[in-house]
VOGU-3710 file (C-alpha; in Angstrom, 3 decimals, decimal comma):
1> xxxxxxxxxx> 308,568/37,138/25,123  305,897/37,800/28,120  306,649/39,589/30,729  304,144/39,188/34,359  303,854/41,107/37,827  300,947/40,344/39,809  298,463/43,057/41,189  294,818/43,136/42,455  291,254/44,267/41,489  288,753/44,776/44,175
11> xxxxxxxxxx> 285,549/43,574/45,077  284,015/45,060/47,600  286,301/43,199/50,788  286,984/40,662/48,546  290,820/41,084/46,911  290,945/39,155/43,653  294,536/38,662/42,078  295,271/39,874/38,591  297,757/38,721/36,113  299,620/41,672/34,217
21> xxxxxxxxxx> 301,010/40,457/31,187  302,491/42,388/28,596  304,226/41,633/24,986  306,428/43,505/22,461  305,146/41,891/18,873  306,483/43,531/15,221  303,052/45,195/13,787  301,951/48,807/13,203  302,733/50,509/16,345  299,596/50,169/18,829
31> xxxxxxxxxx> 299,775/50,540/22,388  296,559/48,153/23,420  295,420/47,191/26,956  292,749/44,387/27,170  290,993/42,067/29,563  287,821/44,106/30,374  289,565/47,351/31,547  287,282/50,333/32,762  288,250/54,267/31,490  290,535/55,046/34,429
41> xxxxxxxxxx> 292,867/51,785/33,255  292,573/52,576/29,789  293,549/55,668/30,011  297,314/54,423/31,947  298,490/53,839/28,741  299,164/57,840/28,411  300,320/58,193/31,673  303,134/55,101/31,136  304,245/56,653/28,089  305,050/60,114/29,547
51> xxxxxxxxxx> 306,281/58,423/33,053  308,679/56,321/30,685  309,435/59,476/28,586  310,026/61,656/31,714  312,951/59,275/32,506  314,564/59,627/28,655  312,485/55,813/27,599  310,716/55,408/25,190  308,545/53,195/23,580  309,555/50,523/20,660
61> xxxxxxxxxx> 307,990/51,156/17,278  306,222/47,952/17,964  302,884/46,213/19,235  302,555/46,161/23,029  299,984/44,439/24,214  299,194/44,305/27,900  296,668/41,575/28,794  294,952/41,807/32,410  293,910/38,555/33,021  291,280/36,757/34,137
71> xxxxxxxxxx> 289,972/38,327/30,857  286,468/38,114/32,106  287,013/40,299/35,636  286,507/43,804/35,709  289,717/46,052/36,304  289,321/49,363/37,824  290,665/52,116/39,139  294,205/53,722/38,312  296,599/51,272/40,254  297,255/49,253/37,324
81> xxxxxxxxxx> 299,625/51,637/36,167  302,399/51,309/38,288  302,493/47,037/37,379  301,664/47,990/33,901  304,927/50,161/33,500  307,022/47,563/35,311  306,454/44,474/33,354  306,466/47,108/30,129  310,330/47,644/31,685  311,082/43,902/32,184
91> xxxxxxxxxx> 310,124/43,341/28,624  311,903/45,989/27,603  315,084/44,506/29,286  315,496/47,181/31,838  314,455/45,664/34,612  314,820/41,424/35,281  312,245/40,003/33,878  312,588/37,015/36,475  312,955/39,239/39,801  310,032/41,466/39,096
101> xxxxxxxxxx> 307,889/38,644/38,635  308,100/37,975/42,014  306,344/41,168/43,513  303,073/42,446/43,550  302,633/45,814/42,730  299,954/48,663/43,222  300,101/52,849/42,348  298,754/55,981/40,130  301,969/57,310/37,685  302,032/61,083/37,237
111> xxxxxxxxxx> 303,428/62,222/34,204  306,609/62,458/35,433  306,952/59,480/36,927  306,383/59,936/40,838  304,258/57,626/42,222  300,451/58,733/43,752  298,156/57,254/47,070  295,575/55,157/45,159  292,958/53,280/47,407  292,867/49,509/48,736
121> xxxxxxxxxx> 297,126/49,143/49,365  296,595/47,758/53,018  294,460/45,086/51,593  296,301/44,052/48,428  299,755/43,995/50,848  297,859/41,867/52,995  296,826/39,736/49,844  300,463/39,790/48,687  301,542/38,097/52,043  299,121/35,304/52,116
131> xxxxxxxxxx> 301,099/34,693/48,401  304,580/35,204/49,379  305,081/38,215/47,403  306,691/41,324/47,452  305,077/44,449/47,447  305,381/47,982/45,457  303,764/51,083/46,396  303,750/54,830/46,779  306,058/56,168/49,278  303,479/58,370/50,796
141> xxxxxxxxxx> 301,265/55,056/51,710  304,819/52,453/52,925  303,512/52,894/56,393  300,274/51,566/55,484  302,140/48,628/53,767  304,047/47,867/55,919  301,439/46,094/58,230  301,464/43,444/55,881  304,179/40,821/57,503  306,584/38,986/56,428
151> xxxxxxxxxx> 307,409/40,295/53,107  309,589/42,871/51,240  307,789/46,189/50,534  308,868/48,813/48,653  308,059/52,337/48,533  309,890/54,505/45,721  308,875/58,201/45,375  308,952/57,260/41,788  309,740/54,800/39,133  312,972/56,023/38,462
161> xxxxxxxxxx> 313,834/55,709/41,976  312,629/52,129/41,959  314,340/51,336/38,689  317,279/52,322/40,254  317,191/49,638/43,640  316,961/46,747/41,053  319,770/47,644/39,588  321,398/48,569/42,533  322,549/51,715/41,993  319,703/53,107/45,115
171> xxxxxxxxxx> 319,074/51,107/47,815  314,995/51,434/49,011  315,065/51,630/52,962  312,097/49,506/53,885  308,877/51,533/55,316  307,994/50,920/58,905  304,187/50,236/59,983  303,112/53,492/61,018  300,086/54,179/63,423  298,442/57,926/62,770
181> xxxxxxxxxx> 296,150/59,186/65,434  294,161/62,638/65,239  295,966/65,185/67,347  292,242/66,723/68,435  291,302/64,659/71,725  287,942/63,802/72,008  284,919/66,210/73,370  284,477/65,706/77,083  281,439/65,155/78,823  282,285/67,250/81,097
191> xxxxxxxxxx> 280,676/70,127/79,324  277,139/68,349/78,954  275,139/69,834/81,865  271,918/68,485/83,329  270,682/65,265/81,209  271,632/62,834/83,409  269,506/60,069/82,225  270,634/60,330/78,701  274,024/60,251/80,323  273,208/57,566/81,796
201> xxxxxxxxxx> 272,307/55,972/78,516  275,373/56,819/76,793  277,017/55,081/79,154  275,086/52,172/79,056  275,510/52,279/75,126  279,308/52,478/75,197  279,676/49,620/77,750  277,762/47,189/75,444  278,102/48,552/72,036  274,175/49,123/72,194
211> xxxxxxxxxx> 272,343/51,423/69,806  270,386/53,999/70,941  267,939/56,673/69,850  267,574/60,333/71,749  264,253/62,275/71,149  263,789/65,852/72,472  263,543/69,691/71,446  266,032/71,598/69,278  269,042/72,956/71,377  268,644/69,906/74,190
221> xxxxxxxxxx> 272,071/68,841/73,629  271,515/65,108/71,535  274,044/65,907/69,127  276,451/67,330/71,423  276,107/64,007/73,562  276,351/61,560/70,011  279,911/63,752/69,588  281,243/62,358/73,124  280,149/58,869/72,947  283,334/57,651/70,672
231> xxxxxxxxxx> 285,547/59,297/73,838  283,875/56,960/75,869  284,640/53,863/73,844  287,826/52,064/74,536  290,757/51,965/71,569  290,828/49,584/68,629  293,040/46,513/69,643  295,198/45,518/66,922  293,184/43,187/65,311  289,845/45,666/64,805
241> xxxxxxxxxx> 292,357/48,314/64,019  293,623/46,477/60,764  289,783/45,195/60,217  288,607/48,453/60,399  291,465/50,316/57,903  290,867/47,771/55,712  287,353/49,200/54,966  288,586/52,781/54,953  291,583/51,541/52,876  289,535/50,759/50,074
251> xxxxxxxxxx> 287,266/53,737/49,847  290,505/55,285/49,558  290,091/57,555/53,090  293,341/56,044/54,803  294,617/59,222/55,694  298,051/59,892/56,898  299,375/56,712/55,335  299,029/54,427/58,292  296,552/52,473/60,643  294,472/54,485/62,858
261> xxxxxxxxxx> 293,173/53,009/66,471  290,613/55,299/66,572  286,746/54,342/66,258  285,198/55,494/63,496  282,819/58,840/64,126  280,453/59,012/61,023  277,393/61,547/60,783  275,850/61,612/57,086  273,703/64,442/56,244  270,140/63,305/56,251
271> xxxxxxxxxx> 270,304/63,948/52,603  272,212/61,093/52,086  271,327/58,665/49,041  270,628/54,929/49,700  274,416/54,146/48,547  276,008/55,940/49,936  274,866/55,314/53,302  274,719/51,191/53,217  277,011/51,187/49,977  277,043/50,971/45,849
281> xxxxxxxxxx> 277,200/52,975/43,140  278,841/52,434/39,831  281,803/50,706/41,934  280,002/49,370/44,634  281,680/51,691/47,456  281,411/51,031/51,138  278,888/53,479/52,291  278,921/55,210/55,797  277,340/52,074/57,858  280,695/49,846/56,483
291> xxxxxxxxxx> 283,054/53,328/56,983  281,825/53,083/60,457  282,626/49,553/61,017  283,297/49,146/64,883  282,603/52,817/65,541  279,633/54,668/65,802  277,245/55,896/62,864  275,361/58,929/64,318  272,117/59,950/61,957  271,177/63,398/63,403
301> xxxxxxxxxx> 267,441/64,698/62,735  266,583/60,808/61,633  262,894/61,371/60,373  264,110/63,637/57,620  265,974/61,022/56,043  264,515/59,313/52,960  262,079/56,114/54,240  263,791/53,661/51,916  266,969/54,859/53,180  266,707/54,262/56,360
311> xxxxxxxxxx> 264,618/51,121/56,083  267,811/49,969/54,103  269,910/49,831/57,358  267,492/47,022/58,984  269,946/44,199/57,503  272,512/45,414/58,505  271,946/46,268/61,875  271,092/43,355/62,488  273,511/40,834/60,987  276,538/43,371/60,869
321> xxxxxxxxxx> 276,953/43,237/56,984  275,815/45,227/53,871  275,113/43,517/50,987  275,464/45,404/47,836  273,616/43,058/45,282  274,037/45,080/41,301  273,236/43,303/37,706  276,916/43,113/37,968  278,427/43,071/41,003  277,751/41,151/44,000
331> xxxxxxxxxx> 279,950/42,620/47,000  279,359/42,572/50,704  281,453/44,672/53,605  281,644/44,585/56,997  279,146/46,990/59,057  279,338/46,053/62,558  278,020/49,576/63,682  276,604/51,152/66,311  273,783/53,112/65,780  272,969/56,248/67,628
341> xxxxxxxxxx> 270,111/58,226/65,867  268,494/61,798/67,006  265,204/63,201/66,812  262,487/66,029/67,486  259,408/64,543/69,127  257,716/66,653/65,991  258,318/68,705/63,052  258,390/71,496/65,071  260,385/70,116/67,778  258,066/72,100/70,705
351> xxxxxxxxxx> 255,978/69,145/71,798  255,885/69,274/75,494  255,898/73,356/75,194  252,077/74,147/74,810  253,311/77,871/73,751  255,585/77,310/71,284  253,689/74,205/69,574  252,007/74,106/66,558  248,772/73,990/66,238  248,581/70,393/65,275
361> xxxxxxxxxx> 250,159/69,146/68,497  249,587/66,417/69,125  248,828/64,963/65,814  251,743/66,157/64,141  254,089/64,576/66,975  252,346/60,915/65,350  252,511/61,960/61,910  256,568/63,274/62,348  257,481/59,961/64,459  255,925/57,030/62,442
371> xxxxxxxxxx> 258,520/58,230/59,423  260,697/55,396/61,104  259,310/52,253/61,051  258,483/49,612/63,933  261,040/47,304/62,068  263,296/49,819/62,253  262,554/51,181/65,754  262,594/47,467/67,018  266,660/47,560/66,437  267,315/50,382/68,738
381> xxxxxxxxxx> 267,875/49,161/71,998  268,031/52,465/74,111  264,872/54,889/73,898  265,861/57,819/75,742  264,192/60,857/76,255  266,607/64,310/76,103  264,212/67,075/77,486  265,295/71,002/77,566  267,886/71,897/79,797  266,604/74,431/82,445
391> xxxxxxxxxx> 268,311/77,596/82,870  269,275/76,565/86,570  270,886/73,272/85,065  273,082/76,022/82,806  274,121/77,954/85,447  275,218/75,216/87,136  279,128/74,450/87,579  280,582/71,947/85,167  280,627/68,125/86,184  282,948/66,697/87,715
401> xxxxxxxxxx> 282,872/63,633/85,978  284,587/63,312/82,961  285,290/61,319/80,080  287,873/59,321/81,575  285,827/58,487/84,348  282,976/57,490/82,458  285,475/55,245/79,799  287,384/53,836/82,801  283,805/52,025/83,774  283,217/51,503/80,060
411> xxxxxxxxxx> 286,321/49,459/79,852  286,026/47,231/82,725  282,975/46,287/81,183  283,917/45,702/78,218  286,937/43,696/79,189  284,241/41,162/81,478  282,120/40,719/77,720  285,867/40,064/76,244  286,744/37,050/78,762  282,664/35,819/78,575
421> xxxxxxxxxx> 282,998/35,338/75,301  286,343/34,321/74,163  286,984/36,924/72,540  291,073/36,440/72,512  291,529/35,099/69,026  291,212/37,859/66,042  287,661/38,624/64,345  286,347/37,264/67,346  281,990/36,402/66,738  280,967/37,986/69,645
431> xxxxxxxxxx> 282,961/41,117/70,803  279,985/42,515/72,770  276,808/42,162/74,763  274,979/43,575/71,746  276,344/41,021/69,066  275,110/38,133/71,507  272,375/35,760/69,951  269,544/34,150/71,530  271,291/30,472/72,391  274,177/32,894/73,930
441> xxxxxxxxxx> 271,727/35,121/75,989  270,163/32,511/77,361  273,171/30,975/78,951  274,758/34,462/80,189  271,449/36,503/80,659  269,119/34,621/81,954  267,485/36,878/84,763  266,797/35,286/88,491  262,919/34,529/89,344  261,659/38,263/90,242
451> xxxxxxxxxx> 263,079/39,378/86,714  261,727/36,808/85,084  258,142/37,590/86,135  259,191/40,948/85,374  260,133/40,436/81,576  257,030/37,738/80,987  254,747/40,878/82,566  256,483/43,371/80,006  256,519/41,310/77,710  252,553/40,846/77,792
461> xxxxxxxxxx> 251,565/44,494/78,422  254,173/45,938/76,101  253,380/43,724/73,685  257,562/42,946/72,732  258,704/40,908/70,115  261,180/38,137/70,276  263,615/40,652/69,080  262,606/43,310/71,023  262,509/40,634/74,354  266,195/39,397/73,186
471> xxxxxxxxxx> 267,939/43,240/73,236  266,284/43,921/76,851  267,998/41,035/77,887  271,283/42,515/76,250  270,748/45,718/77,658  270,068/44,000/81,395  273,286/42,032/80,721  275,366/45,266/80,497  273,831/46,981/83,197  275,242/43,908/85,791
481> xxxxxxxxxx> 278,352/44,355/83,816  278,531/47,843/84,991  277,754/47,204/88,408  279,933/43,813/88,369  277,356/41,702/88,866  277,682/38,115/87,534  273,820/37,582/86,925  271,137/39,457/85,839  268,317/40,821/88,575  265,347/42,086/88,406
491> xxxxxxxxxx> 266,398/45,624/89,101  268,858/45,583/85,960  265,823/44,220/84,185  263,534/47,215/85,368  266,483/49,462/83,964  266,600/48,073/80,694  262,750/48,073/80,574  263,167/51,918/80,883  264,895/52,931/77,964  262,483/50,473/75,730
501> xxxxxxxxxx> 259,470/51,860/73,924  256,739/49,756/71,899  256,905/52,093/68,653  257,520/55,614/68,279  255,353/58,028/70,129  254,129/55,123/72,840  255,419/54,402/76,392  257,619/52,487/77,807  257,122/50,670/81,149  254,247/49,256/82,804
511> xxxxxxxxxx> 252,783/51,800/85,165  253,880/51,085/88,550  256,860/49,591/87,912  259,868/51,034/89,687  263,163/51,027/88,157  266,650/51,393/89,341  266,630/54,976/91,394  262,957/54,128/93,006  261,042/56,025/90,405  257,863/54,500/89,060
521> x> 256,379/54,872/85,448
//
């Protein structure tokens, strides 16, 4: 006699289905679990037996074999213990073999039987809806669950508890989808004083999901303005909400036990390895540019991380995936990020300050800055420049602007980009200015005449790529959306042309031309 109950293995998004079979045979007694099972699942076999012995089971003198098939997939990770003790139970006649076939089932054991968080349970629930199954999990994560609709989900405290509802001596309420939002509110820009254009930036950034770069001296306030920007970004909708825990579900960092709506705030340490900022490692992991999937990935002091590091993110960036490629794995994620990066115009950050430079200003300034790449540097679509705030700018009351005000403008952009682009349906292509293509710019960005002998001037002098032509477009196409203008001029294009530099170190606009507040460069 076989008894099943389905569960999962993982990899990377991708949410394969595994069958857990186990049989009672006469033999020596051997408790054996095959089908290409890493340490963590070989190792449930010990925590089964003392879950099973903590509730006064135990084991028959027999052969059990547990089988996790396809044979040929590897299993990992401790959530096949909770399916391995339940169809070890249905054999075993205490629970029906028949009804437990029909769930799906996911959780660490402790030795005592309760039931532990283990990663990936939004995304195997959802996996257990698409096949009509029901679902078992850890109490603590029945909110997280319960997202998945249209299906029974359980959530025991422990197996005992759970042995109990089948045979109906304890009825299981069933968990409700729970929603957990951080109780800190977001930093307000209200305390940033001075550094209007890099304000100005932010904003711009926020409104079209743009990435930007900030260079200036220590102490000018970049990091403090990369803190504010996710305050400034409007709420997950429902759909990104579940996209985006779905990532954080399976790097196991679902906290709270529910969905989050949220953007995702990531800042590695420039020390950061190559996996685990795009993603790998022994289990191919999302790294920090798939953890901040629809949110914003903020890389402070960007020279000092490692050049292949770095240069790793150009894919990604640019087609909104990482591709972990291993001898044997093949795994991709979701990293529709936006980039905001921070820098010192040298290593020792006193460029413009001819006292406080070093002695190989300016030299050093090209020497520190061409650590990033053109590639690289092409992908940014904001240059702004974040010089020292005076002491008269500190003294200065706080702003009245805030946040809110800022985010309210924000939003009414970004709900103009939603209706442009159809973005009603879920995992919409195109959810902002930034995502938009070439074929799409050219039907919603296409400048009028004096901006379009603007851009072919720029273009020539500045020496642009097609990719670097394409994002001042998408930049000019949020600036009309923030002044609710339904086509692009040639002052919008003058704006955009601002904030873009050739390569690091170089300038920006050609000289003369004026851009949005009557200022020349």
């Amino acid at each position: 006699m076989v008894a099943r109950v389905h569960t999962f293995a993982f990899q990377g998004f991708d949410v394969l289905d595994v069958d857990v079979q186990v049989q009672i045979t006469g033999g020596m007694p051997v408790f054996s679990v095959v089908g290409l099972p890493d340490k963590a699942v070989a190792e449930s076999r010990e925590r089964v037996r003392s879950a099973l012995a903590a509730m006064g089971l135990a084991l028959p003198p027999k052969r059990v074999i547990v089988n996790l098939a396809p044979a040929d997939v590897l299993k990992e990770g401790s959530h096949f213990d909770l399916p391995i003790a339940l169809a070890l139970l249905a054999v075993m006649g205490v629970l029906p073999r028949e009804e437990i076939a029909g769930y799906a089932a996911v959780g660490e054991l402790a030795l005592d039987g309760a039931l532990s968080p283990v990663a990936g349970v939004l995304p195997a629930a959802v996996q257990a809806s698409a096949r009509s199954l029901g679902f078992i999990c850890a109490a603590a994560q029945g909110g997280e669950a319960a997202w998945a609709a249209g299906i029974e989900i359980l959530a025991p405290a422990g197996l005992l508890s759970l042995v109990n509802h089948f045979k109906g001596t304890q009825i299981l309420s069933p968990p409700q989808p729970k929603i957990v939002d951080a109780a800190e509110p977001y930093p307000d820009m209200a305390d940033i004083k001075g550094q209007e254009t890099a304000k100005r930036a932010l904003e711009i950034a926020a409104a079209g999901g743009h990435n930007l770069l900030m260079v200036g001296p220590p102490g000018a306030g970049k990091s403090m303005l990369a803190q504010r920007l996710p305050g400034l970004l409007p709420p997950l909708d429902p759909a990104e909400a579940l996209e985006v825990s779905m990532v954080h579900s399976l790097a196991g960092q679902l906290t709270g036990g529910g969905l989050t709506r949220r953007r995702p705030f990531r800042d590695p340490h420039h020390s950061a390895s190559m996996p685990a900022l795009v993603g790998g490692g022994h289990r191919a992991r999302p790294g920090e540019v798939s953890l901040a999937h629809l949110g914003v990935l903020f890389l402070d002091e960007l020279p000092e991380f490692q050049r292949g590091t770095l240069e790793a993110l150009r894919q990604p960036l640019e087609t909104g995936r990482a591709v972990v490629a291993r001898a044997n794995s093949h795994v991709v994620y979701p990293a529709r990020t936006q980039l905001v990066a921070a820098m010192n115009p040298c290593r020792c950050g006193f460029l413009d300050d001819a006292e406080r430079a070093c002695s190989r200003a300016p030299r050093c300034a090209a020497d520190y800055q061409s650590r990033i790449s053109g590639p690289l540097f092409d992908r940014i679509d904001l240059h702004v420049e974040v010089p020292a705030v005076s002491a008269a700018d500190l003294s200065l009351p706080s702003p009245a602007e805030r946040s809110v005000d800022i985010a309210r403008r924000v939003a009414a952009a970004r709900e103009v980009q939603r209706r442009r682009y159809g973005a009603d349906g879920a995992a919409p292509a195109i959810r902002t200015n930034a995502e938009a293509d070439g074929g799409v710019l050219d039907a919603v960005a296409t400048p009028d005449e004096p901006g379009q002998a603007l851009l072919a001037q720029a273009v020539d002098r500045m020496r642009l790529t097609a990719r670097g032509y394409h994002r001042v477009l998408r930049v000019a196409r949020t600036l009309a959306d923030l002044d609710g203008h339904g086509g692009v001029r040639r002052t919008h294009i003058a704006e955009a042309l601002s904030y873009r530099r050739v390569a690091p170190g170089r300038g920006t606009l050609p000289a003369g031309t004026r851009v949005k507040n009557g200022s020349s460069v």
